[in-house]
C-alpha positions in Angstrom: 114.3 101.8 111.2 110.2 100.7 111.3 108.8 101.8 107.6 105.2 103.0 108.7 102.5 101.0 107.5 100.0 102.6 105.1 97.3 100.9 105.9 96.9 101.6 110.0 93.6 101.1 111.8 94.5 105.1 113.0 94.7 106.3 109.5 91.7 104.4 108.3 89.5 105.8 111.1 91.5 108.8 112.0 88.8 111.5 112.7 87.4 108.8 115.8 90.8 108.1 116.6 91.6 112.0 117.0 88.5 112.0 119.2 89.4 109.3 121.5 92.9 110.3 122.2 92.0 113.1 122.9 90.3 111.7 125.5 93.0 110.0 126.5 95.3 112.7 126.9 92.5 115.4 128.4 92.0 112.4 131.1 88.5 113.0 130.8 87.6 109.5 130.0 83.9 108.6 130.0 82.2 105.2 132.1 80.9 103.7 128.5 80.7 104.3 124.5 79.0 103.0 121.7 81.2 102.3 118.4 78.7 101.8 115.8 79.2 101.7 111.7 78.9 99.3 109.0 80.4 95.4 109.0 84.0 95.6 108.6 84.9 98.9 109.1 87.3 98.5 111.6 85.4 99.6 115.3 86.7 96.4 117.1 90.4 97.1 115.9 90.0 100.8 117.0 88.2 99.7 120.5 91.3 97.7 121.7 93.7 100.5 120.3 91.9 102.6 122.5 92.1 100.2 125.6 95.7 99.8 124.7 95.8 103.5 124.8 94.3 104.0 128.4 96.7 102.2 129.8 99.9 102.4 128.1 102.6 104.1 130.7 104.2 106.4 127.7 100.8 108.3 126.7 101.8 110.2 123.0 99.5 110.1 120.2 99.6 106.4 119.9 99.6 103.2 122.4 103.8 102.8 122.7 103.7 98.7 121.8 106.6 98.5 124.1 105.8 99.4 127.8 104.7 96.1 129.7 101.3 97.3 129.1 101.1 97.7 125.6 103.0 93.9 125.1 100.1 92.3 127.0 97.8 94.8 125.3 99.5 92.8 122.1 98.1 89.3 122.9 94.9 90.4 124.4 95.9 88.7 127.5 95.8 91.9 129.8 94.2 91.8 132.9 92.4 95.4 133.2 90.5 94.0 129.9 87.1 91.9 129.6 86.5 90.7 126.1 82.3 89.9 125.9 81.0 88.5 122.7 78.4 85.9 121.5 79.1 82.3 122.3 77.4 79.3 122.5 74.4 78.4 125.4 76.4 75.9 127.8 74.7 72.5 128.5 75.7 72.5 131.8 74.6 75.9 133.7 76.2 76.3 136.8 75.4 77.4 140.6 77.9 80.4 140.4 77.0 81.6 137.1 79.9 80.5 135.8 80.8 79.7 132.3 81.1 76.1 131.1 82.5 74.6 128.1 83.7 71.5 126.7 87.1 71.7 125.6 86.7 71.5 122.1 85.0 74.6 122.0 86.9 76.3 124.7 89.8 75.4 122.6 87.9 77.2 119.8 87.2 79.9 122.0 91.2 80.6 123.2 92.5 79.9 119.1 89.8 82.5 118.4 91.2 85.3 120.7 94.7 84.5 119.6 93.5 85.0 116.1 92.6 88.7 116.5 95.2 89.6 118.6 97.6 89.0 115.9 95.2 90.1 113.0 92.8 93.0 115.0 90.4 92.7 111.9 90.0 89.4 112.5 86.3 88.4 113.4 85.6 85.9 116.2 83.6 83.7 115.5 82.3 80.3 118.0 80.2 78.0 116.5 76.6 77.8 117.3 76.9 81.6 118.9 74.5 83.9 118.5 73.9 86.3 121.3 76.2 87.5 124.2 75.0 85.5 127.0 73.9 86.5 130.5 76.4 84.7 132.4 78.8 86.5 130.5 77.4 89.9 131.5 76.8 88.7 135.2 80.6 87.4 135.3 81.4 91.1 135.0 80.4 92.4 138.3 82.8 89.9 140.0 86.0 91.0 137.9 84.8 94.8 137.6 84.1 95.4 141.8 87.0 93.7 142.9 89.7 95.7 143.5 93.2 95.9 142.4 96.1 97.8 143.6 97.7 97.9 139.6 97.3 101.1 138.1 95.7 101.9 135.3 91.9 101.6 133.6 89.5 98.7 133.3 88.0 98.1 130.2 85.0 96.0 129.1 84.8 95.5 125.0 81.5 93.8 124.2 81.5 92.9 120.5 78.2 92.5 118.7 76.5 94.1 121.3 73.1 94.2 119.4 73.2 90.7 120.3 72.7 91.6 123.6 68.9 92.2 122.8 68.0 88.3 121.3 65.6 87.0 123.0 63.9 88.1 126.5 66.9 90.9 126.1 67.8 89.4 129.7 71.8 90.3 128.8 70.8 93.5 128.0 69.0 94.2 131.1 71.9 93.2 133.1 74.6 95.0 131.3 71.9 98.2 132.1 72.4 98.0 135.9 76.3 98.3 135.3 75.6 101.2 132.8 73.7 102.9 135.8 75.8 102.4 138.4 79.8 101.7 136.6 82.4 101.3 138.9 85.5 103.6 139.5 88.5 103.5 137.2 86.3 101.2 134.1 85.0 102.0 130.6 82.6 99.4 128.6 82.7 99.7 125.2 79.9 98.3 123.1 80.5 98.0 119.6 77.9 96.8 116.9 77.1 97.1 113.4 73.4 97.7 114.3 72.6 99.9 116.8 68.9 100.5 115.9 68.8 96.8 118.0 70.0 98.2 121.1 67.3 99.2 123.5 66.9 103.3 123.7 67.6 102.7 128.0 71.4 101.7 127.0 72.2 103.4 124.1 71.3 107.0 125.7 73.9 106.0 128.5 76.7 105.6 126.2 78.5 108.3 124.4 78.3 106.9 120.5 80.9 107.4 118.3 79.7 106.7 114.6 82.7 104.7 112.2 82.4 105.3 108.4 83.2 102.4 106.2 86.2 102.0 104.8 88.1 103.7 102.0 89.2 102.3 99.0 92.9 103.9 99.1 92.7 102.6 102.7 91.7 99.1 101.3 94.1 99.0 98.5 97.1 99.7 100.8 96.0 97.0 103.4 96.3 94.6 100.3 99.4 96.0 99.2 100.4 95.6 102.9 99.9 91.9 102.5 101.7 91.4 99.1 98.2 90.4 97.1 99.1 90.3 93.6 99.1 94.2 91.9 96.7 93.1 89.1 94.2 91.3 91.8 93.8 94.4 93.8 91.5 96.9 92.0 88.8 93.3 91.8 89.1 93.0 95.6 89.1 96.5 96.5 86.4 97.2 94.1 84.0 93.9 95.7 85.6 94.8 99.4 82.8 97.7 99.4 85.0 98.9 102.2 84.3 96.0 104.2 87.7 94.7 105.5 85.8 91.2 106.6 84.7 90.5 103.1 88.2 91.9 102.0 89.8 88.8 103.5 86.8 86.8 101.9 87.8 87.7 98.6 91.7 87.2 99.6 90.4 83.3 100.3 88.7 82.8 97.2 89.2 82.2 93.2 89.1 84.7 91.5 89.0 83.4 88.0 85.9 82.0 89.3 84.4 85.2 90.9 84.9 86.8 87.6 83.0 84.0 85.4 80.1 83.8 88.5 79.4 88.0 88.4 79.7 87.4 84.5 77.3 84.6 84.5 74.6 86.4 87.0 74.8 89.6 84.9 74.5 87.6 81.6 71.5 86.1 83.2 69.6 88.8 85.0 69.8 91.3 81.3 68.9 88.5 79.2 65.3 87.8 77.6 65.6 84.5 77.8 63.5 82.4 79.9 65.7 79.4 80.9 68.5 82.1 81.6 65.6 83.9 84.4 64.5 80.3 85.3 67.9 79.4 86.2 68.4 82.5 88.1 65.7 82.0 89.9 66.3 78.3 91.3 69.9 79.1 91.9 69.1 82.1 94.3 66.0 80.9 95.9 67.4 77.8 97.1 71.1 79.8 98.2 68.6 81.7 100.3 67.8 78.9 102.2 71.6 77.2 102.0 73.8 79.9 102.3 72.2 83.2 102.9 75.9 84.9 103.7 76.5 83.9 99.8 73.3 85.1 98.5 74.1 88.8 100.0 77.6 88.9 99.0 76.5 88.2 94.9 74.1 90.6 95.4 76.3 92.8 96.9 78.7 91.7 94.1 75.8 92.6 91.3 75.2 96.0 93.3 78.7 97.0 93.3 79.3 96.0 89.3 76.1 98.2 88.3 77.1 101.2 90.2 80.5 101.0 88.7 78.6 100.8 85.7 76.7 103.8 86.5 80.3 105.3 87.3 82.0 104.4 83.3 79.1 105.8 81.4 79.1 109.4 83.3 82.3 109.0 82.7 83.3 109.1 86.4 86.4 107.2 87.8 85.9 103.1 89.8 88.0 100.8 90.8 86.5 98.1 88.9 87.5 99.9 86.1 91.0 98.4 85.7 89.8 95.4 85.8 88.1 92.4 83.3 85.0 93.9 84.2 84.7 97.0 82.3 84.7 95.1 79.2 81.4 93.9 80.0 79.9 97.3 81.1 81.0 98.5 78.0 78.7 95.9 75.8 75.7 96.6 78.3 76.3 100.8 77.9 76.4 100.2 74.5 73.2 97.5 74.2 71.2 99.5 76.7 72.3 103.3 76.3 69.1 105.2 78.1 69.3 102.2 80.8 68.2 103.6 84.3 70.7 101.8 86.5 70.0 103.7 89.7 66.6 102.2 90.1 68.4 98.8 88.8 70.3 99.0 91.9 67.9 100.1 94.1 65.7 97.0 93.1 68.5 94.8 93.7 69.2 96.3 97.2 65.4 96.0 98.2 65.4 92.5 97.2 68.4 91.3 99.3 66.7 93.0 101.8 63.5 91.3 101.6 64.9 87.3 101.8 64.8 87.2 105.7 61.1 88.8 105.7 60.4 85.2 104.2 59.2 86.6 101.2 58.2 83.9 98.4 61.8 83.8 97.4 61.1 82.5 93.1 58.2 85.2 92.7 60.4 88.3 94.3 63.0 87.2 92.2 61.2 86.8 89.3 59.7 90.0 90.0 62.9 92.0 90.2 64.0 90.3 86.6 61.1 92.1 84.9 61.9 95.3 86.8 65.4 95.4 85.6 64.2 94.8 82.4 61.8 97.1 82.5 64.8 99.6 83.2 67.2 98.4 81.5 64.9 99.3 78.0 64.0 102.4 79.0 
């Protein structure tokens, strides 16, 4: 007998997965959708559960996994679906509009697909790619019009579909004519963390279905799923922020060294000191530049610890509570009792926000130091 899971991609979004079945099994299946929600939280992993679902030959609640669908379903190797998402610009365009690559990074390309069939909340990612390309979305009418005597649905996934819209928006403008004018038996399904980047002509052809992120119990069992040590889960879940990407960040890293790295930017950011702020300052300014990834996930980080902190002194429940952490929010609670830390964290948010408006990275964050000390004393 199969034990069930606890952390399935049907529990964790199960109100959208209701939804779409249902569509399924009603057979009144629309020509496109739009899966939108926050990083992580699991739209890509539902889109191909649904594509798997469309054409599984023993329609229940859930795609079989056995039928000779649902095994090729399995690899991502299935030949009603179209997988679109950003890659690199080829150095050699062709006459035909085809797609060319060398074969390290159509080697990249082929590892990267096998990747996420075997982990669906795996993100792909190609080196140097950073919109979905025309040629890609041209390549579409070829495999979409021709016709095939197999039963069953076509299916177009395009992840990071706001991509679509870099530049002169020329993918996006293609992919528009097939929204107009889809052809019979085929569903595209864009999916993007920012839909506010699609333009309003394709979004209001597409039925959107909006994802929540993550929950924590959903989080925790997913790491409990993978054998993570018991007293490492409550930090990971806790910095996941119900993102399962940087869940399996924090799986990859130290941390020991996490721990002394929040400990060390909190230390710095309530202290009077000068050199303390100085140092902050040159550290964050120049990640900016270096590693902009890294400077949102420690502010993220610093987010996260100060609304748990929020959390432990109105005596309200947080993950991060059973772990090293709380002895620290302790000591602040105690050294700054009339503190205001939801304008603390709203000035930390606004300032992660700001570093790609090429702000004058050392003067915002010198400016946000004297705001958190300005609430921290209140």
């Amino acid at each position: 007998m199969v034990t069930k899971k606890m952390s399935e991609i049907y529990d964790a979004q199960s109100r959208a997965w209701n939804f779409l079945s249902k569509i399924v099994v009603s057979s009144r299946i629309g020509s496109s959708y739009l899966f939108s929600g926050p990083e992580g939280c699991g739209k890509e992993a539902l889109s191909i559960k649904f594509f798997q679902f469309l054409n599984c030959e023993k329609r229940v609640e859930k795609p079989c996994n056995n039928c000779p669908s649902c095994r090729k379903s399995l690899k991502l190797q299935h030949e009603k679906l179209n997988l679109i998402f950003p890659l690199p610009t080829p150095k050699k365009p062709t006459k035909d509009n085809s797609i060319f690559f060398d074969s390290k990074t159509s080697d990249t390309i082929q590892e990267e697909i096998s990747a996420k069939a075997k982990n669906l909340f795996h993100k792909i990612k190609i080196p140097k790619s950073n919109r979905i390309l025309i040629q890609s979305v041209r390549n579409l009418r070829k495999s979409l019009y021709f016709k095939s005597n197999q039963n069953g649905r076509k299916v177009v996934l395009i992840f990071d579909a706001h991509l679509l819209s870099v530049g002169q928006g020329e993918s996006a403008n293609a992919l528009l004519k097939l929204l107009e004018e889809p052809p019979n038996q085929t569903t595209l399904i864009l999916v993007t963390d920012n839909s506010s980047l699609l333009p309003p002509t394709i979004k209001s052809r597409c039925q959107e279905i909006s994802f929540p992120k993550l929950d924590e119990s959903f989080i925790i069992n997913w790491l409990k799923d993978k054998r993570i040590k018991e007293s490492h889960i409550p930090l990971i879940a806790g910095l996941s922020g119900g993102n399962i990407y940087q869940t399996e960040f924090l799986i990859s890293q130290s941390l020991d060294k996490l721990l002394l790295e929040l400990s060390e930017l909190v230390k710095n950011i309530s202290s009077k000191n000068s050199h303390a702020w100085r140092k902050f300052s040159q550290i964050y300014s120049k990640m900016v530049i270096q590693d902009y990834k890294l400077f949102l996930f420690h502010f993220f980080m610093l987010k996260t610890w100060f609304n748990s902190l929020s959390r432990l002194r109105k005596n309200l429940d947080h993950v991060l509570h059973n772990t090293p952490l709380k002895l620290g929010m302790e000591r602040l609670i105690k050294k700054f009792p009339n503190a205001d830390y939801s304008s603390i964290i709203f000035e930390i948010e606004r300032t992660s926000l700001s570093a790609p408006k090429h702000f004058h990275m050392p003067l915002e964050l010198t400016n946000l130091l004297i705001k958190i000390k300005k609430n921290l004393n209140k």
